[in-house]
C-alpha positions in Angstrom: 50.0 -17.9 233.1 49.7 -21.7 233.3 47.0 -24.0 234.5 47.4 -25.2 237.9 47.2 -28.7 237.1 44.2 -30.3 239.7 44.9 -33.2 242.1 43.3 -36.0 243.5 43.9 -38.5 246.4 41.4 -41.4 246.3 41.0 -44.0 249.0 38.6 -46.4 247.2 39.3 -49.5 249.5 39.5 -46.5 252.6 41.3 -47.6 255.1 40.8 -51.6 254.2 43.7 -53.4 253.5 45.1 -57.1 253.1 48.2 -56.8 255.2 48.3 -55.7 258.6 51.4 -53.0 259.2 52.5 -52.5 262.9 53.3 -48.7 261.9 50.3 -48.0 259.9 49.5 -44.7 260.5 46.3 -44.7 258.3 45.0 -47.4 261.1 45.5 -45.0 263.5 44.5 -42.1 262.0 40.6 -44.1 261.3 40.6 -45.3 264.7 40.6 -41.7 265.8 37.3 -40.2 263.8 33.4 -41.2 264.3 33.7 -43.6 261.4 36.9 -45.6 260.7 36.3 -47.4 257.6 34.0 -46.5 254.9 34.1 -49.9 253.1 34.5 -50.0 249.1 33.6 -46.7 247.2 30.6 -47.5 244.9 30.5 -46.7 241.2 27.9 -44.0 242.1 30.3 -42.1 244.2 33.2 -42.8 241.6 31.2 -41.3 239.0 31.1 -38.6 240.4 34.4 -37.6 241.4 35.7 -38.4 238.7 32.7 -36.5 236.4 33.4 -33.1 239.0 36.7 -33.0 239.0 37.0 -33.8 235.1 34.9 -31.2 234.3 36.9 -28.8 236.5 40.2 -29.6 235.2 41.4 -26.8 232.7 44.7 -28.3 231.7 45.8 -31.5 233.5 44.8 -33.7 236.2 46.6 -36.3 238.5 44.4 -39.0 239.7 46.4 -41.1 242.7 45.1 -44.2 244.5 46.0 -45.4 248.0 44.9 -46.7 251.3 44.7 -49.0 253.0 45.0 -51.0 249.5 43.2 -49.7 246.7 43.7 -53.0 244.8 40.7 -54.4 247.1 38.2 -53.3 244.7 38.5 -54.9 242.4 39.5 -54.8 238.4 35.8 -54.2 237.7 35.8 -51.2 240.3 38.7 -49.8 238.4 37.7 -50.4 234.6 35.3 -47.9 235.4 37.8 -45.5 235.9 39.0 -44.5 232.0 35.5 -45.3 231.1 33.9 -42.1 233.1 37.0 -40.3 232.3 37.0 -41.2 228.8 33.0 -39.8 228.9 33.6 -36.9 230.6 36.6 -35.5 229.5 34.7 -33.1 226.7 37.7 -30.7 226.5 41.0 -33.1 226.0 42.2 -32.3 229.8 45.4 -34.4 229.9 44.7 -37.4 233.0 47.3 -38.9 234.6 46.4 -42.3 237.1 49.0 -43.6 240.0 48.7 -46.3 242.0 50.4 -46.8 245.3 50.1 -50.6 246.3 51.6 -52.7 249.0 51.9 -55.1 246.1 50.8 -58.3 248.2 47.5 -59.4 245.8 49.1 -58.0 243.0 48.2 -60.4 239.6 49.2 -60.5 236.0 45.8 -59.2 235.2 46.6 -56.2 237.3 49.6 -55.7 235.5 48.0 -55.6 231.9 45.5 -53.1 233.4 48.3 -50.6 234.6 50.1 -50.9 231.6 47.0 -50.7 229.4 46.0 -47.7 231.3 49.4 -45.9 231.6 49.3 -46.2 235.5 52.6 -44.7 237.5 52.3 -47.5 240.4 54.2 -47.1 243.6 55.2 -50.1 245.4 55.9 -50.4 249.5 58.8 -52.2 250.4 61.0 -51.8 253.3 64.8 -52.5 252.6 65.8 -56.3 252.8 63.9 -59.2 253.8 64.4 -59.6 257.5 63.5 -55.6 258.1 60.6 -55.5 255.7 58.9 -58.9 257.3 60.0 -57.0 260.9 56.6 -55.0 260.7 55.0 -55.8 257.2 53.0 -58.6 257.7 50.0 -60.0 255.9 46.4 -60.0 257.8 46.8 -63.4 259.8 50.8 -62.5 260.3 52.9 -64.2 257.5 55.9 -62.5 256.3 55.4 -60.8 253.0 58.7 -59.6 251.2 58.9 -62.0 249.0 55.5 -61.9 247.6 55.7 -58.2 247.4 59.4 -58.8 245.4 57.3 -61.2 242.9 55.2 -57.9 242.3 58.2 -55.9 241.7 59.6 -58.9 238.9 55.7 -58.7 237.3 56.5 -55.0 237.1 59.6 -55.3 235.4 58.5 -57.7 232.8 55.3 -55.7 232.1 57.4 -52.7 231.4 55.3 -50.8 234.4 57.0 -47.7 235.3 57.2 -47.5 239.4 59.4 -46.5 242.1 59.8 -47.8 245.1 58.6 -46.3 248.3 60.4 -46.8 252.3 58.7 -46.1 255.4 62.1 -44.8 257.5 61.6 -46.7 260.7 63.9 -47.3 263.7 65.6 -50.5 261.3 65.4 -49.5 257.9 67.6 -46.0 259.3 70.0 -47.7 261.2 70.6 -50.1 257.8 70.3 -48.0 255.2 73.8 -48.9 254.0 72.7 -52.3 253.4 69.7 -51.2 251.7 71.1 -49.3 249.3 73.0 -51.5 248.4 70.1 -54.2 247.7 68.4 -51.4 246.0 71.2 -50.5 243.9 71.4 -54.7 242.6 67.8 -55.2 241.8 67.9 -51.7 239.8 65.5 -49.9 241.5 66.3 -46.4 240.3 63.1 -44.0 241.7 63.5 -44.3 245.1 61.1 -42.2 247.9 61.9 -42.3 251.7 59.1 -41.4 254.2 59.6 -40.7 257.6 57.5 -43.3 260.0 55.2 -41.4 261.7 54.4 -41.9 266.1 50.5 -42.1 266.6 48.5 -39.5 266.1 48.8 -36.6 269.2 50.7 -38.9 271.3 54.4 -38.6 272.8 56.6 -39.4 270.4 59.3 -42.0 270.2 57.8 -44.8 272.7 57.0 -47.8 270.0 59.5 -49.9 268.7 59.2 -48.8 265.5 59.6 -45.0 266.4 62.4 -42.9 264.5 64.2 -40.5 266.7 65.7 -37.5 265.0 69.3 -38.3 265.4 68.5 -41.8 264.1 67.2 -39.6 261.4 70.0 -37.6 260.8 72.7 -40.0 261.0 69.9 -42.0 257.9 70.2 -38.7 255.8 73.3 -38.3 256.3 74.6 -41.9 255.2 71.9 -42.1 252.7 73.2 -39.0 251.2 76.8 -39.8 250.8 76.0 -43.2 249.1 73.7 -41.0 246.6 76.7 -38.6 246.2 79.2 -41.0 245.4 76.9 -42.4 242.9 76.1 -38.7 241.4 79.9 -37.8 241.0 79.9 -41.6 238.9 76.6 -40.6 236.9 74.6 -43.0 237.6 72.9 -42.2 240.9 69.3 -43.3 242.0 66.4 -40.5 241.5 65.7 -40.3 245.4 63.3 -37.4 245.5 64.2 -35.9 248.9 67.4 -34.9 247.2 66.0 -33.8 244.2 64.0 -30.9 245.9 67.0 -29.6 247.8 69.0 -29.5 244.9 65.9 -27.3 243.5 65.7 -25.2 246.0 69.6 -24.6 245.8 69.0 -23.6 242.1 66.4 -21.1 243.1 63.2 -23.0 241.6 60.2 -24.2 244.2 60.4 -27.9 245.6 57.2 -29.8 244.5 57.3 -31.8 248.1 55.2 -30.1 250.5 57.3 -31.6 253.4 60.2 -29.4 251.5 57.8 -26.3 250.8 57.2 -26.2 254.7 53.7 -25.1 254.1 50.8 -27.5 253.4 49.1 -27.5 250.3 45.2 -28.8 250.0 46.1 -32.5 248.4 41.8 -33.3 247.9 42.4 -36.6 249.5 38.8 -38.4 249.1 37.9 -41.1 250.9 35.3 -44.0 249.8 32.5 -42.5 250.8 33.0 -39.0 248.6 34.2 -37.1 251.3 36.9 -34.5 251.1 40.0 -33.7 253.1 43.0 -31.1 252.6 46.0 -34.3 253.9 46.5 -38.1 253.9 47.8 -37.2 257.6 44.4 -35.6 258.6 41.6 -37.5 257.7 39.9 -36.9 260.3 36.3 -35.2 260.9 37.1 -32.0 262.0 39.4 -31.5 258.5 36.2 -32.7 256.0 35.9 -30.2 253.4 32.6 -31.7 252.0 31.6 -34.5 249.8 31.7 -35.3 245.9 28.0 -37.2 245.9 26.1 -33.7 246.9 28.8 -30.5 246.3 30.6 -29.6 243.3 34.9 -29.9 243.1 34.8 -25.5 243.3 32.6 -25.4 246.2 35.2 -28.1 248.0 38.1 -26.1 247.0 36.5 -22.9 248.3 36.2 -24.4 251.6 39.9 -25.5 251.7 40.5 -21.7 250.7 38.8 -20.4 254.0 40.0 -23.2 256.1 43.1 -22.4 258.2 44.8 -25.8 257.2 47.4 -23.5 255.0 48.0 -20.6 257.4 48.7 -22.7 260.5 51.9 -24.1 258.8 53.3 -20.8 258.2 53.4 -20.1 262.1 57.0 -21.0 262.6 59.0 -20.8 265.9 60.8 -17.1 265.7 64.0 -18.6 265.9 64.0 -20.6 262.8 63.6 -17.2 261.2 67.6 -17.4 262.6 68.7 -20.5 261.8 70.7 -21.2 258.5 69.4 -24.0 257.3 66.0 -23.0 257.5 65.8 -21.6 254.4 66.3 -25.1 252.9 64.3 -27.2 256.2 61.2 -24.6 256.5 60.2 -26.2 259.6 59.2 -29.9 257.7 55.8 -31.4 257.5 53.3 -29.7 259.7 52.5 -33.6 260.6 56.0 -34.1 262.3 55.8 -30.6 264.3 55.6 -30.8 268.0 52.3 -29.4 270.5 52.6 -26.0 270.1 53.3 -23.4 272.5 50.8 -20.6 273.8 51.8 -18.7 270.6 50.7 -21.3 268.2 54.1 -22.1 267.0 55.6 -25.6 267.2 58.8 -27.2 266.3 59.7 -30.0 263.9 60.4 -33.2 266.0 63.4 -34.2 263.2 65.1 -30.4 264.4 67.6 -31.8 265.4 68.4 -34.4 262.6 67.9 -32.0 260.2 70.8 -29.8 261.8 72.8 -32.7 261.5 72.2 -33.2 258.3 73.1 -29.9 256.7 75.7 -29.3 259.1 77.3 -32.3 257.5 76.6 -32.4 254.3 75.6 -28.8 253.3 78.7 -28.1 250.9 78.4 -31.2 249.0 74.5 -30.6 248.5 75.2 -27.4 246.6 77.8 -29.4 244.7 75.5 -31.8 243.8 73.1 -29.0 242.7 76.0 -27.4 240.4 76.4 -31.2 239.1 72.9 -31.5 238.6 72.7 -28.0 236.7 75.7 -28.8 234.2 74.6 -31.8 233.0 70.7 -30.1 232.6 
C-alpha cells in the first residue's frame, strides 16, 4: 500500500503582508481569534517543524508557504529551510517546497533561490490591470499589477515553474472572457480559480467584492466553454477545477478537497508553531497543538478525534437526490450556509453549480473521454 505522502501549510510571515487586499480573507479570519498576528516565525520554531515533520515523513513530503506574504522573512529566514531539511532528512524522504506569493517584493535574488531550491511558486494575480488594481493594492494604496507582472517576466526568464492563481470576485467573473484571453497571450498555462470568500459568519453577498452564485455560474460556465474549445484544439490551459471533474468522470478521486466535499486535515502552521486542520479556520477553537512542545503524531492524532472531518459529511438529505451531486458533493465546507437544527447546511454556490452542470454536463464527460484518449 503506498505512503500517504505528509503535508504542510506554513505561515512564516502569519498573517503580515506588504499589500493591503480589500477581500483578504486571512485579515479577517486573524481579526477574529485572541491573537491576530504572530509576527515572523523564528529559526527555533522553524527547526522544529521542519525536524518533526521530516522525521515523520515515510515517503514524501510537500512543504507550502503562504500568508499574508511569506516573502517578508527574509532570504536568510528561508536558507534555513534545505539546511534543516538537508540535516534531518536521515532516510532520503523525497521534499517538495511551494511558494504562494503576491509577487509585489519579489527580487532577482529571490528568483535564484527558488530555482536553486526547486520551489513550485504560485503567483496572485487577478485578470487584467484595471480589475487586479480594483482591490489589490499595496500597503499605502498604489496599484500593483504591473509590479506583480514584472514578477511574472523574472519568472519566466529564471525558468521558475508557477501557475497562476485568481481570487473569483464580483469583476474578475463577470470578465472572465477578457481574462482568458490575456491569459491565453502572456502564456500562462497552469491556471487555479478561487472563489472570493464573504467574511467570516456574516451574511453573505453585501461587500462589493461579493460573488453571488449565479455570478458564479454564469463564470464556470463561460470559463468552461473557452477551456473546451481550446481542449477540442489541444492546446488548452491546465485549469485545475476542470481537471478534478474530468477525474471524477473517469472514476479516480479528485485531489481538491473543495471537489472531495469532505475536508481533509491540511496541517496549516502558523508563525508561532501552532497547528490547524484549514487555511479557512485558523482560528483558536480549531488549534490542534504546537510544533515547539508536541511531536507531528500527537498533532495528527488530535485532528483524528477532532470532528473537523465528520462535520463535512453531514449533507442536506436532498442532495443525496440531486444529480449532480455526485460530481458537486456539497463544495467547500467554508462556502456552506448556517446550518439548520439538524446540523446540515447548504453550499451558498447551489445554485451556480446547478447551472453549471445543467449546462455544460455533456461536454464535461466529453472532455473527460478526450482527456482519456490522448492519456
Amino acid at each position: 500500500m503506498a505512503l500517504a505522502p505528509v503535508n504542510l501549510m506554513i505561515k512564516p510571515a502569519s498573517g503580515l503582508c506588504n499589500m493591503k487586499c480589500d477581500y483578504c480573507f486571512y485579515c479577517d479570519e486573524a481579526g477574529k481569534r485572541s491573537v491576530s498576528s504572530y509576527g515572523r516565525m523564528s529559526e527555533r520554531t522553524l527547526k522544529n517543524v521542519i525536524r518533526k515533520t521530516v522525521l515523520a515523513a515515510e515517503d514524501s513530503c510537500l512543504i507550502v508557504f503562504q500568508g499574508g506574504e511569506p516573502t517578508l522573512c527574509g532570504l536568510d529566514f528561508f536558507r534555513k529551510v534545505p539546511e534543516y531539511v538537508r540535516q534531518y532528512n536521515k532516510r532520503g524522504v523525497r521534499v517538495e517546497y511551494a511558494l504562494q506569493t503576491n509577487g509585489y517584493g519579489i527580487t532577482e535574488e529571490w528568483c535564484r533561490y527558488l530555482k536553486e531550491n526547486h520551489f513550485l511558486a504560485g503567483l496572485s494575480v487577478d485578470g487584467t490591470e484595471n480589475i487586479h488594481d480594483a482591490y489589490r493594492h499595496s500597503r499605502s494604496g498604489q496599484p500593483t499589477y504591473r509590479r506583480v507582472l514584472q514578477t511574472a517576466e523574472m519568472f519566466d526568464r529564471f525558468g521558475i515553474d508557477y501557475n497562476i492563481l485568481t481570487v473569483v470576485h464580483r469583476q474578475t467573473a463577470e470578465n472572465i472572457r477578457e481574462i482568458y484571453e490575456a491569459y491565453r497571450r502572456r502564456g500562462w498555462h497552469y491556471l487555479q480559480f478561487i472563489a472570493c470568500l464573504d467574511p467570516l459568519d456574516e451574511e453573505r453577498g453585501q461587500c462589493e467584492y461579493s460573488l453571488l452564485p449565479e455570478t458564479y455560474g454564469r463564470f464556470l460556465i463561460d470559463l468552461f466553454e473557452l477551456w473546451f474549445a481550446d481542449l477540442k484544439r489541444g492546446r488548452q490551459p491546465y485549469i485545475r477545477q476542470f481537471e478534478n471533474y474530468m477525474m471524477m468522470l473517469l472514476g479516480y478521486p479528485p485531489e481538491s478537497c473543495e471537489q472531495r466535499g469532505v475536508c481533509g486535515i491540511q496541517n496549516v502552521v502558523e508563525a508561532d508553531g501552532s497547528v490547524y486542520p484549514c487555511d479557512f479556520y485558523v482560528l483558536d477553537d480549531y488549534c490542534l497543538g504546537n510544533f515547539n512542545h508536541m511531536s507531528f503524531q500527537e498533532i495528527c492524532q488530535n485532528g483524528r478525534r477532532s470532528s473537523f472531518i465528520s462535520r463535512s459529511l453531514n449533507h442536506p438529505e436532498a442532495c443525496g437526490a440531486c444529480r449532480w451531486f455526485s460530481l458537486c458533493r456539497g463544495g467547500c465546507f467554508r462556502c456552506r450556509l448556517a446550518p439548520g437544527d439538524d446540523g446540515r447546511a447548504w453550499n451558498y454556490f447551489c445554485p451556480g453549480y446547478q447551472m453549471f452542470f445543467e449546462r455544460c454536463f455533456d461536454r464535461l464527460k466529453e472532455a473527460a473521454e478526450i482527456r482519456a484518449g490522448r492519456s
